[in-house]
C-alpha positions as CSV (number, residue, x, y, z in Angstrom):
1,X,-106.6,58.8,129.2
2,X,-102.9,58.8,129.6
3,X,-101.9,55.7,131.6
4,X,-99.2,58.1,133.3
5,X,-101.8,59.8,135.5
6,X,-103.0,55.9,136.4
7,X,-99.0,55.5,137.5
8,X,-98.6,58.3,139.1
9,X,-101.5,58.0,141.3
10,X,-100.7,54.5,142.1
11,X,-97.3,55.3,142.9
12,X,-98.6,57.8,145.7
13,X,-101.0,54.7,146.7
14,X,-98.5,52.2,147.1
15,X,-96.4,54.9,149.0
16,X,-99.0,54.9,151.8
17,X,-99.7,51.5,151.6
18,X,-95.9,50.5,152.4
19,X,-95.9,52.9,155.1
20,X,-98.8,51.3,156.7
21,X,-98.0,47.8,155.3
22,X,-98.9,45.6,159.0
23,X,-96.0,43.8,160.3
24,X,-98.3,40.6,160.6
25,X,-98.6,40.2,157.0
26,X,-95.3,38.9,154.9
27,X,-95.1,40.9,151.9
28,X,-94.5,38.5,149.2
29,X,-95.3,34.5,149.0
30,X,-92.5,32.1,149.5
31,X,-94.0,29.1,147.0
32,X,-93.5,25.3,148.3
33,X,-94.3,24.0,144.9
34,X,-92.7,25.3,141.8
35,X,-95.4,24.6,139.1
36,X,-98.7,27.1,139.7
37,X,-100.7,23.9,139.4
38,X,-103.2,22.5,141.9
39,X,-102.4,18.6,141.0
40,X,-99.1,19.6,141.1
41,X,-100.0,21.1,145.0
42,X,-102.3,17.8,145.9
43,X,-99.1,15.2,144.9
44,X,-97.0,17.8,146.8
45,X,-98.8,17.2,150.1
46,X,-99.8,13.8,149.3
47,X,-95.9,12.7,149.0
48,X,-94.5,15.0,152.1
49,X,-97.8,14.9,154.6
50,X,-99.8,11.4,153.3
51,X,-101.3,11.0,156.7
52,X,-102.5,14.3,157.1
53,X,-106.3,14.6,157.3
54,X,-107.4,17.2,153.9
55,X,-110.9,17.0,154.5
56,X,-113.0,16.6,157.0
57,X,-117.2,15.6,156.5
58,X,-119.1,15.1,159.6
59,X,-117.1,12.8,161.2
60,X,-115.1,11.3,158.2
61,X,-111.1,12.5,156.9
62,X,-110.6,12.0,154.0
63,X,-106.3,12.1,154.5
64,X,-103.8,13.9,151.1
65,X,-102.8,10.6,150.2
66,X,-106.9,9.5,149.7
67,X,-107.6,12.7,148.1
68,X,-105.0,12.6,145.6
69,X,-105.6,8.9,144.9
70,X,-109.7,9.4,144.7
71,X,-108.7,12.9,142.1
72,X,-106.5,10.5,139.7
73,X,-109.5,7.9,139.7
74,X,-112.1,10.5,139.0
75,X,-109.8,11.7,136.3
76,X,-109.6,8.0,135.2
77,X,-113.2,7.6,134.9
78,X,-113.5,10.8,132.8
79,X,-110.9,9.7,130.1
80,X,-112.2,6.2,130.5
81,X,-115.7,8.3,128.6
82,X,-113.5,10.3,126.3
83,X,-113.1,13.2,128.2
84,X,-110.1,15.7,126.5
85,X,-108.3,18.4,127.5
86,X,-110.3,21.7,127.1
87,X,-113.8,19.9,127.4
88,X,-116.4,21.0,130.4
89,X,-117.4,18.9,132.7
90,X,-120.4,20.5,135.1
91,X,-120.0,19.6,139.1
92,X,-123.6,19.4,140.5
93,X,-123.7,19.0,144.0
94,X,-123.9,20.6,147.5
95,X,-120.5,20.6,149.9
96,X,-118.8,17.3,150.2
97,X,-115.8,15.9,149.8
98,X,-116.6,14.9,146.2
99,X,-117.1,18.3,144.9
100,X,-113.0,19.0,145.9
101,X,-112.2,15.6,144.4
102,X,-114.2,16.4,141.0
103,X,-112.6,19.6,141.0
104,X,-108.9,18.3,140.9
105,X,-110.0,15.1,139.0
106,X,-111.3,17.6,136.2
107,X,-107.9,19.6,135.9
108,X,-106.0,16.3,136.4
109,X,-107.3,15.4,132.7
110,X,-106.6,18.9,131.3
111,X,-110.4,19.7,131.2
112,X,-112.3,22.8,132.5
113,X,-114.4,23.0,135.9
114,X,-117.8,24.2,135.6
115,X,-119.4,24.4,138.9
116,X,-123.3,24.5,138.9
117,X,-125.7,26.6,141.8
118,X,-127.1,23.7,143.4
119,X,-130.0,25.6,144.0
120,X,-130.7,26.1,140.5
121,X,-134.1,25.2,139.0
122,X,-134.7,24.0,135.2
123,X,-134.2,27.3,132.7
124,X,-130.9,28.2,134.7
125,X,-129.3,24.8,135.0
126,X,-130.2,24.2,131.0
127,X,-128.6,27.6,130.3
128,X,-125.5,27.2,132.2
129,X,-125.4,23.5,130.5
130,X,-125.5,25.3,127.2
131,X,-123.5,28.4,127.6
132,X,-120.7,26.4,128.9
133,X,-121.2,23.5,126.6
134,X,-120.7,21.2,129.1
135,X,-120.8,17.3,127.4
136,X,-119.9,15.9,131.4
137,X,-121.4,16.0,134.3
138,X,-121.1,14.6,138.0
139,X,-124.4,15.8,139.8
140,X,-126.1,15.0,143.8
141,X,-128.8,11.9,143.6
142,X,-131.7,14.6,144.5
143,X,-131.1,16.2,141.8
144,X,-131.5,13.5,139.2
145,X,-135.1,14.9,137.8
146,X,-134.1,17.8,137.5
147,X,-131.1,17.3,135.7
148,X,-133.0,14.5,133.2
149,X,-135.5,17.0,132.2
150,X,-133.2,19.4,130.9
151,X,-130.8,16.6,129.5
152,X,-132.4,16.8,126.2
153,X,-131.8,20.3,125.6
154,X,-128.1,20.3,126.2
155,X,-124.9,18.7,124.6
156,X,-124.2,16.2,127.3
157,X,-122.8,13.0,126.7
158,X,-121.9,11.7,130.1
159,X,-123.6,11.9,133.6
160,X,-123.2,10.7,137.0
161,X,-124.5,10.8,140.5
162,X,-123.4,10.6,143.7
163,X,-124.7,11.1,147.3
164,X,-123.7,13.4,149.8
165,X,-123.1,10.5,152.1
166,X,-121.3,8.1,149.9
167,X,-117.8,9.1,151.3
168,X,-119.4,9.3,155.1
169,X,-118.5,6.3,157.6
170,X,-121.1,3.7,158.1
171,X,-122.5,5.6,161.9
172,X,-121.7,9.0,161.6
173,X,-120.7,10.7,165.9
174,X,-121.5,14.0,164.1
175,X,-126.1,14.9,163.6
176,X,-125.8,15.0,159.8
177,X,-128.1,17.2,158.0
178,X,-129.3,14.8,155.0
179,X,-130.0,11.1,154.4
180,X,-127.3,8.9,154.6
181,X,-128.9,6.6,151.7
182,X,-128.4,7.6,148.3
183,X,-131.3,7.3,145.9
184,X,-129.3,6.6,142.9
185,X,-124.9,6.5,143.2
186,X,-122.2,5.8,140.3
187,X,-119.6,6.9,143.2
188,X,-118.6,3.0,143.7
189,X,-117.9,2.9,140.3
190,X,-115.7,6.2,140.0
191,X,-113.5,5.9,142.9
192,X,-112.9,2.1,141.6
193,X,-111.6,3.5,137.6
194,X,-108.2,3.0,136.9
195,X,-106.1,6.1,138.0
196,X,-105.3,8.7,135.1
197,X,-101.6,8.8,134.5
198,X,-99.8,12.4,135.4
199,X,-99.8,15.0,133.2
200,X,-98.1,18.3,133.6
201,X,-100.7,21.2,134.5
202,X,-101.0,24.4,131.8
203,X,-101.3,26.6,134.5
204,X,-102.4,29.7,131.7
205,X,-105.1,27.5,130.0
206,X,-108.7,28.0,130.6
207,X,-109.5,25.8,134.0
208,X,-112.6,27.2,135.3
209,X,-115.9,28.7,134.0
210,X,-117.1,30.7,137.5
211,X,-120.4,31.9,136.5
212,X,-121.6,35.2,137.8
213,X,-124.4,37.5,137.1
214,X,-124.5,40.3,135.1
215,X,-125.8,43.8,134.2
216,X,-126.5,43.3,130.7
217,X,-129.0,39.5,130.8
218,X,-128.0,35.9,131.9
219,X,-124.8,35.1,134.0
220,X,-121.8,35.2,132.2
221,X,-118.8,32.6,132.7
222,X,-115.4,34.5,134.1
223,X,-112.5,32.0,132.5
224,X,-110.0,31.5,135.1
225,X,-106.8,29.5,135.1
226,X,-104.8,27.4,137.9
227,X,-101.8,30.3,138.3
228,X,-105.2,32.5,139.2
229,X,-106.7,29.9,141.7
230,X,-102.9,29.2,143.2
231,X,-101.8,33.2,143.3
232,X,-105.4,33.9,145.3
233,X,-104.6,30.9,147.7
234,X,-101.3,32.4,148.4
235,X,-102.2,36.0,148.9
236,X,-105.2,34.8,151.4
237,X,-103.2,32.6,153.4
238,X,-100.3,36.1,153.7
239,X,-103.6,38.1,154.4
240,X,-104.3,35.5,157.5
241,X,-100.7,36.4,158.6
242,X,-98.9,32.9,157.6
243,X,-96.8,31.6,154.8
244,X,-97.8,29.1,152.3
245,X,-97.6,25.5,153.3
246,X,-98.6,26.3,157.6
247,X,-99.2,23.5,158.8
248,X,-101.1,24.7,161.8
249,X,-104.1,26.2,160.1
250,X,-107.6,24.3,160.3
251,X,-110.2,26.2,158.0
252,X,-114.2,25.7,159.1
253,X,-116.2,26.1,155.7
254,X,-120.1,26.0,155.4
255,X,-120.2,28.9,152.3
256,X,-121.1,27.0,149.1
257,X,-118.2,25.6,147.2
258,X,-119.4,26.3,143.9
259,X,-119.3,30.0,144.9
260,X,-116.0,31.7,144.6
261,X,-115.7,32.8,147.8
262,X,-116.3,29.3,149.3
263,X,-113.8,27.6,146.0
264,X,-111.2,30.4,148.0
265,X,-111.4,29.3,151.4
266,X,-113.0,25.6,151.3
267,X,-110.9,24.0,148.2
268,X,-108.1,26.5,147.1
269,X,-106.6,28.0,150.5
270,X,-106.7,24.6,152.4
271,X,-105.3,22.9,149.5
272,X,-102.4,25.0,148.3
273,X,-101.2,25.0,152.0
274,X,-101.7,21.5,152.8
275,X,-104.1,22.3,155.4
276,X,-107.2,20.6,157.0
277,X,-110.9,21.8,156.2
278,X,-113.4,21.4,157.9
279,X,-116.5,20.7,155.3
280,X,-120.2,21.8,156.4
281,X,-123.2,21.4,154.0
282,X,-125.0,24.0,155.4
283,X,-124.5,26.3,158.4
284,X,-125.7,25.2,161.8
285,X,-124.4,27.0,164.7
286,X,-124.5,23.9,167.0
287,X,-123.0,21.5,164.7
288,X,-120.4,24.5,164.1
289,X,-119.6,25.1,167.2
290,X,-118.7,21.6,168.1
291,X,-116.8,21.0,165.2
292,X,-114.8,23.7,165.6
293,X,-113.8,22.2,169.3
294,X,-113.4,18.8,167.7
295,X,-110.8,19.9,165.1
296,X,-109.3,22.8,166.8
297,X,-110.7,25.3,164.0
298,X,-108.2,28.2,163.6
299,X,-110.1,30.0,160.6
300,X,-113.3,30.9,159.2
301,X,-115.3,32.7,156.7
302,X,-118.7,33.7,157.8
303,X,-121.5,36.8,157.8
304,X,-121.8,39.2,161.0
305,X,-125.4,37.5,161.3
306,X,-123.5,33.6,161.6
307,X,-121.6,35.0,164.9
308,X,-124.2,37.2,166.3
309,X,-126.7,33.5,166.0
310,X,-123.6,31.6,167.5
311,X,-123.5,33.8,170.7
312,X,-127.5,34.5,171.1
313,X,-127.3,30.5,171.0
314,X,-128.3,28.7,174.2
315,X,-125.4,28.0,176.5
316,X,-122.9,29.3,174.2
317,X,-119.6,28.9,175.8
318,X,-116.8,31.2,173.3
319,X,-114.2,28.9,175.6
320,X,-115.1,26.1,173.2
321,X,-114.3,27.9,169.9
322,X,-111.2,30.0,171.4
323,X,-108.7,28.1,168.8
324,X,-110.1,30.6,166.6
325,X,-107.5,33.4,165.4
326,X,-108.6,33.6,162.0
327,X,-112.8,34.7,162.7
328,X,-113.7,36.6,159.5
329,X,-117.0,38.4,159.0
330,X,-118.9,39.5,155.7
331,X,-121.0,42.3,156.8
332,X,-124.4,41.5,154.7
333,X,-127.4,42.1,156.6
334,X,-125.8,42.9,160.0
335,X,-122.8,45.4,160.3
336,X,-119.4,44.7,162.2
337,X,-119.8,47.0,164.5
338,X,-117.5,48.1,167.6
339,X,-120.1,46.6,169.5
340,X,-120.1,43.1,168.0
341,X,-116.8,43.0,168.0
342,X,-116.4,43.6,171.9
343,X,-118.7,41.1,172.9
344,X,-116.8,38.3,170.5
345,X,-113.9,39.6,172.0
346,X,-115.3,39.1,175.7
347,X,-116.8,36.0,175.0
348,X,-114.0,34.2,173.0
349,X,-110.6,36.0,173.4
350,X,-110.0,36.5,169.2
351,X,-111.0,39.6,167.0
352,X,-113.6,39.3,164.4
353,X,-112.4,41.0,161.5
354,X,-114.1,42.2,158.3
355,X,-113.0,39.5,155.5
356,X,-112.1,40.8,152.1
357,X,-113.4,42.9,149.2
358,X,-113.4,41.1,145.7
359,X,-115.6,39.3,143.0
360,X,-116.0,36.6,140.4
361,X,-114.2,38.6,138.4
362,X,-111.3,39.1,140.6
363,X,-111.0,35.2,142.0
364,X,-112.4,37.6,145.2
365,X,-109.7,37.8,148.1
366,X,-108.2,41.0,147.1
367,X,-107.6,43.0,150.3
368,X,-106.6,42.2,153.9
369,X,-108.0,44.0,157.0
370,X,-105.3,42.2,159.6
371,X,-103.1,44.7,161.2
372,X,-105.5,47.7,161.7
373,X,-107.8,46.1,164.2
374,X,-106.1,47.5,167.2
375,X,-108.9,50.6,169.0
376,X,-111.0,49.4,166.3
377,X,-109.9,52.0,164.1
378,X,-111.0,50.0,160.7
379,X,-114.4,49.9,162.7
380,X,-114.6,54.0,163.4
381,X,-113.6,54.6,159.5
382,X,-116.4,55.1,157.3
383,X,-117.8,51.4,156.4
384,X,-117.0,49.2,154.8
385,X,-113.2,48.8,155.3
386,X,-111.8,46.7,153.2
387,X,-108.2,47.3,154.0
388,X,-105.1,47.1,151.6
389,X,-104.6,45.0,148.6
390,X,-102.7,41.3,148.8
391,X,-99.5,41.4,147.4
392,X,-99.0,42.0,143.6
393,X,-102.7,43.2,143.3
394,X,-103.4,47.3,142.6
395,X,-106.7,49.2,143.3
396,X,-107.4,52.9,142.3
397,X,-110.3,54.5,142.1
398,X,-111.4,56.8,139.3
399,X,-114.0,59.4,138.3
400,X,-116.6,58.8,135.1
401,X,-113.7,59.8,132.3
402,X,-111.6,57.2,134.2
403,X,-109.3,59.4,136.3
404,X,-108.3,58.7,139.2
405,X,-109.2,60.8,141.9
406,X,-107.8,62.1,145.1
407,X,-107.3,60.2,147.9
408,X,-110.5,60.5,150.7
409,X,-112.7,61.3,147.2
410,X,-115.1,58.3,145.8
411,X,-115.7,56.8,142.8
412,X,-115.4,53.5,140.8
413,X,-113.2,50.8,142.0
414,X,-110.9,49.5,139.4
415,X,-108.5,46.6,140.0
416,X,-105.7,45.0,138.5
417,X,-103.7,41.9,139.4
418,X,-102.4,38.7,138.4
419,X,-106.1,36.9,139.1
420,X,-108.6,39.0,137.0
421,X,-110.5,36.8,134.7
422,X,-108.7,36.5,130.8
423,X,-112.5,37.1,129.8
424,X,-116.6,36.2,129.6
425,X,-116.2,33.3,128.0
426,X,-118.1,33.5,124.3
427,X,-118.3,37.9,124.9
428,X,-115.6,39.3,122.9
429,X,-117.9,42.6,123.9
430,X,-118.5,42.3,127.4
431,X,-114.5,41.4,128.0
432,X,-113.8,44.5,126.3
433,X,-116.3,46.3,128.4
434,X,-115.1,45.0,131.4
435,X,-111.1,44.9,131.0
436,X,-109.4,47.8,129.7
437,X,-105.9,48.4,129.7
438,X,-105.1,45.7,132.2
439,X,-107.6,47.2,134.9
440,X,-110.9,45.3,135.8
441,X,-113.7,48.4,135.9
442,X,-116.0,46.8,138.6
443,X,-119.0,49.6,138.7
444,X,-118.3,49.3,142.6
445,X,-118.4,52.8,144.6
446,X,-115.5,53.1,147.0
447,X,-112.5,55.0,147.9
448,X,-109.0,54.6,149.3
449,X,-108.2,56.7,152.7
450,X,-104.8,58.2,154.2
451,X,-103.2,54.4,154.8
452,X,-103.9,53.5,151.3
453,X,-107.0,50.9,152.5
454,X,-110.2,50.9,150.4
455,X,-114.1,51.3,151.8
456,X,-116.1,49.5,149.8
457,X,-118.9,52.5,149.5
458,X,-122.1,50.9,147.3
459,X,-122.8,47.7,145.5
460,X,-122.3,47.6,141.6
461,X,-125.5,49.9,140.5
462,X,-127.6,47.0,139.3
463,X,-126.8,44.2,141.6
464,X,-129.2,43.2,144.7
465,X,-127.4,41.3,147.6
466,X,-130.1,38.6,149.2
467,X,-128.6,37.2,152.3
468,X,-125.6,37.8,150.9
469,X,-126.4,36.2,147.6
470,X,-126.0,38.1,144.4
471,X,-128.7,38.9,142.3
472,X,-128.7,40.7,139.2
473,X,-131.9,42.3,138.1
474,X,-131.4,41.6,134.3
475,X,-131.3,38.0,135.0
476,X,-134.2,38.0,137.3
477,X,-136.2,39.9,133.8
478,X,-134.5,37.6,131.2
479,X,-136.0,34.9,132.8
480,X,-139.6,35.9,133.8
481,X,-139.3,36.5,130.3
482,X,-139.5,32.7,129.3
483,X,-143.2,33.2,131.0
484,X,-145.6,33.2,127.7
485,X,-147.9,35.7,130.0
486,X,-145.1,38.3,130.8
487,X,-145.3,41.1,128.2
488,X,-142.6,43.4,130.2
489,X,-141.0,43.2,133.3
490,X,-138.8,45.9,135.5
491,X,-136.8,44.6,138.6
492,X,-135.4,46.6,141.4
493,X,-134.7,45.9,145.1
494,X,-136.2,47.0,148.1
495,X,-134.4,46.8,151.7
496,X,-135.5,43.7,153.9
497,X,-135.0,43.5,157.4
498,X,-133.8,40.0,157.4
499,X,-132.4,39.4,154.4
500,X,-130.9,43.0,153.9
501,X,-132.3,43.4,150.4
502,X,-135.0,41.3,147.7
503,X,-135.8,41.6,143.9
504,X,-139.0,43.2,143.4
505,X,-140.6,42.2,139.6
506,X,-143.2,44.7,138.0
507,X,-144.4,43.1,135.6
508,X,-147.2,44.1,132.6
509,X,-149.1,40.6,131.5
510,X,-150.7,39.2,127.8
511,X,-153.0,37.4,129.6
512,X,-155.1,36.9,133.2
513,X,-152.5,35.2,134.9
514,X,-152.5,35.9,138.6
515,X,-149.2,36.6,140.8
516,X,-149.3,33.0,142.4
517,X,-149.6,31.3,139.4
518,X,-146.5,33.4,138.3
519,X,-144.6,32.8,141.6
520,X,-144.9,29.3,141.3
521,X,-143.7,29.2,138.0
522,X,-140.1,31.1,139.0
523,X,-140.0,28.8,141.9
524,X,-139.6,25.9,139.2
525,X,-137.3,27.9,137.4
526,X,-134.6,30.1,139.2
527,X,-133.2,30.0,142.8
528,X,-134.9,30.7,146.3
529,X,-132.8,33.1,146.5
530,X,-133.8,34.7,143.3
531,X,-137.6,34.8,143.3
532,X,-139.2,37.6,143.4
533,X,-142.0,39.6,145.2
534,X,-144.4,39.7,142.0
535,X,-146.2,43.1,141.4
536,X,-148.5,43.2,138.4
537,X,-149.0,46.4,137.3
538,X,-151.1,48.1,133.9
539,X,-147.9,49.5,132.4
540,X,-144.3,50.6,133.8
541,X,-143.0,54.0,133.9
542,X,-141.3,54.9,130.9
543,X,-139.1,58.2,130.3
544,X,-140.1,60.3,127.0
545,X,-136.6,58.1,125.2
546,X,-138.3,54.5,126.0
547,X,-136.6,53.4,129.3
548,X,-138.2,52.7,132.6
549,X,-138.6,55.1,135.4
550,X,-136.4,53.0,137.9
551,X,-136.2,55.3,140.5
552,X,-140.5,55.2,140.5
553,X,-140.3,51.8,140.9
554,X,-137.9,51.8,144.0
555,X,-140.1,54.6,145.5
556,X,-143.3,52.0,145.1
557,X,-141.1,48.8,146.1
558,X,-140.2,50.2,149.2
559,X,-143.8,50.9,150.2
560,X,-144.5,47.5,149.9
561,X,-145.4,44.9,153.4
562,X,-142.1,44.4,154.5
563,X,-143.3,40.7,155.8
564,X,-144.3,39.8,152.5
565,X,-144.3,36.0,152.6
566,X,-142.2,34.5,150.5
567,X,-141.8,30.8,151.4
């Protein structure tokens, strides 16, 4: 296809989009910090605001001047093992502090961050391990087994533990939701290695392997760089209506770190901007409530569900999180509706705002909704609005021959902008696939309306989202593959009350294994989040050319016992 039609379209975009363009959001980023770099960012803030709390854990700060120092001794430690530039090192853990100071540590020694699902079981961590070829690895105490029993298997060299409460005080004022003993912790040792000496950050090297699912088997690893991690951190603090470098912004995170939404808004945005965050393991709406009055939270990242839970909450009082101007909600399970949004509004004083639309592939981040909340006219528009694109990234949408279409018509969301992965790291094939001519072909539904803002229409058409959690129905088959009784398996979704949608697995067995036996099996071996209802079945549907009858088996999932346990 001539890229002329792709130019003239997106000229007639970007025409509406500049006419609509909200006065709240600056249009380009002014940069404090020359170098796209995040060490070069940390030494920034740590030289002009040393004092300034970074991170905050349950009652601990953790100030720039600590953080920086604690990132040049992790660094330390890793050359003090032979650590070089361009090696992976894996980061194992839950939220806290040391998954932030790992993460800048890591691309203090010129090496690449692999961050690991903490809720992984054995076959995926061992995979990830492998694929990545990860030779160091900081991991959480209670995960110690787990990671010994796959050690064997992979190219590791170097590992270490810490516990989520070795960087806590000694009597935390804030209910802490783990033990504050560590079984087994090197973390003394780390933070007391000699620091590594500056170097100057590549920031076009390979710094990250973000690992997301896929269509076609086992997650893939997007290779990102620091000028994509610093030019997403930029655009999202413009899409919160505020330079870089704000002083007066406090972020709330609970969303995992090692996903790229939480890297966005609990390492990236805070630390590009010099900015507080406030760190959660997990979400609790007490705990969050009164950490947000504590701190004087201005921004968060949570689902519809997270808010709706906060105000059903006993004796909620919205006067206690009314420093909030930055509420942003990720419509899952529950919709933003008009409704919800009133009764925020009424209760608090802020808007609640639909967050962003973006993916691993695309550092996530990519649109802003700020400006068109006013009569809830992003609300009344067909959902999901996902409103217009950050600065200096483009979104069209185009037909099957890849064409874009008229504005108001749907079709397949295709991106392009200066944070799109440089590839799957190890598929020449799937990079190809995925990236053509500069454009990221997502296999998202959407289209773009008369202001130039994109509804986000349909998920990608394999992908199930489980309380917000991606699964990929390839993955979930590749690995109840490994089971020596599964002789084929088929996976599709069917809708879930409360956890909007969850993998159903058909599966045809070599031998008399019974559905519990298999159940317990994937609970050793792939994520809560993952496992599947188990149906065994005589044989799948196939079509006369050899490939299963999905739609059947969507028709037969969704006549299944909605209340299905699945503890």
């Amino acid at each position: 296809m001539p890229s002329s039609r792709r130019e003239e379209a997106l000229a007639e975009v970007r025409r509406l989009q500049a006419t609509n363009w909200p006065d709240q959001v600056p249009g380009a980023v002014v940069h404090p910090v020359e170098v796209p770099g995040l060490p070069e960012h940390l030494r920034h803030w740590a030289e002009t605001r040393p004092d300034t709390p970074a991170i905050s854990f349950y009652g601990r700060d953790i100030t720039y001047a600590e953080y920086d120092e604690l990132s040049d001794r992790f660094a330390g430690w890793l050359g003090e093992r032979g650590v070089e530039p361009g090696d992976r090192v894996g980061v194992f853990l839950s939220n806290c502090p040391q998954f932030l100071i790992a993460m800048v540590g890591v691309l203090k020694a010129g090496a690449v961050h692999v961050p690991i699902n903490p809720m992984f079981r054995g076959h995926e961590l061992r995979y990830e391990l492998e694929d990545a070829g990860v030779t160091a690895l900081l991991a959480q105490d209670t995960f110690a087994d787990l990671v010994e029993s796959v050690r064997g298997d992979a190219r590791l060299r170097h590992v270490a533990y810490t516990g989520l409460a070795d960087l806590l005080t000694a009597d935390p004022d804030v209910p802490v939701p783990f033990e504050l003993t560590a079984e087994r912790s090197d973390w003394a040792e780390i933070s007391a290695s000699a620091p590594a000496e500056a170097r100057p950050s590549d920031p076009d090297a390979l710094a990250a392997l973000n690992y997301t699912g896929g269509t076609t088997g086992l997650p893939k690893g997007c290779e990102h760089t620091q000028r994509h991690m610093v030019y997403t951190a930029a655009t999202a603090s413009l899409a919160g209506g505020t330079q870089v470098g704000d002083p007066g912004v406090v972020s709330l995170n609970f969303l995992p770190v090692f996903w790229i939404a939480g890297e966005d808004f609990g390492v990236l945005k805070p630390l590009v901007n010099g900015q507080q965050v406030v760190l959660m393991t997990r979400w609790d709406p007490a705990t969050a409530v009164a950490l947000v009055e504590r701190h004087g939270v201005t921004d968060v990242v949570a689902t519809v569900d997270n808010y709706v839970e906060l105000m059903d909450g006993p004796g909620f009082e919205g006067a206690r999180v009314a420093s909030l101007r930055n509420a942003l909600a990720v419509s899952f399970v529950l919709k933003l509706t008009p409704e919800v949004r009133a009764r925020w509004r009424e209760a608090t004083g802020s808007v609640l705002r639909e967050a962003s639309y973006g993916m691993t592939e695309t550092h996530t981040a990519d649109t802003f909704t700020l400006g068109f909340q006013d009569g809830d006219r992003d609300l009344h528009a067909d959902p999901v609005f996902c409103g217009l694109p950050v600065p200096g990234t483009d979104v069209l949408i185009v037909d099957d021959s890849g064409d874009p279409v008229p504005v108001g018509t749907s079709g397949e969301i295709i991106v392009r902008s200066p944070s799109i992965l440089t590839g799957y790291y190890g598929r020449p094939d799937a990079t190809a696939e995925t990236i053509r001519d500069g454009w990221l072909h997502t296999g998202d539904v959407g289209r773009l309306d008369e202001w130039g803002a994109l509804h986000y229409l349909a998920r990608a058409k394999e992908m199930i989202k489980t309380n917000g959690m991606s699964v990929f129905p390839s993955e979930v088959e590749a690995l109840l593959r490994l089971h020596p009784a599964i002789r084929s398996v088929s996976v599709v979704p069917r809708p879930d009350r409360a956890k909007g949608q969850v993998a159903v697995a058909f599966v045809v067995l070599d031998s008399s294994a019974g559905s519990d036996d298999l159940r317990a099996w994937a609970k050793d071996n792939m994520a809560g989040y993952k496992v599947p209802d188990l149906v065994v079945v005589d044989q799948l549907p196939m079509t006369a050319t050899g490939k299963v009858r999905k739609g059947e088996l969507l028709d037969r999932a969704a006549e299944l016992p909605a209340a299905r346990d699945r503890a």
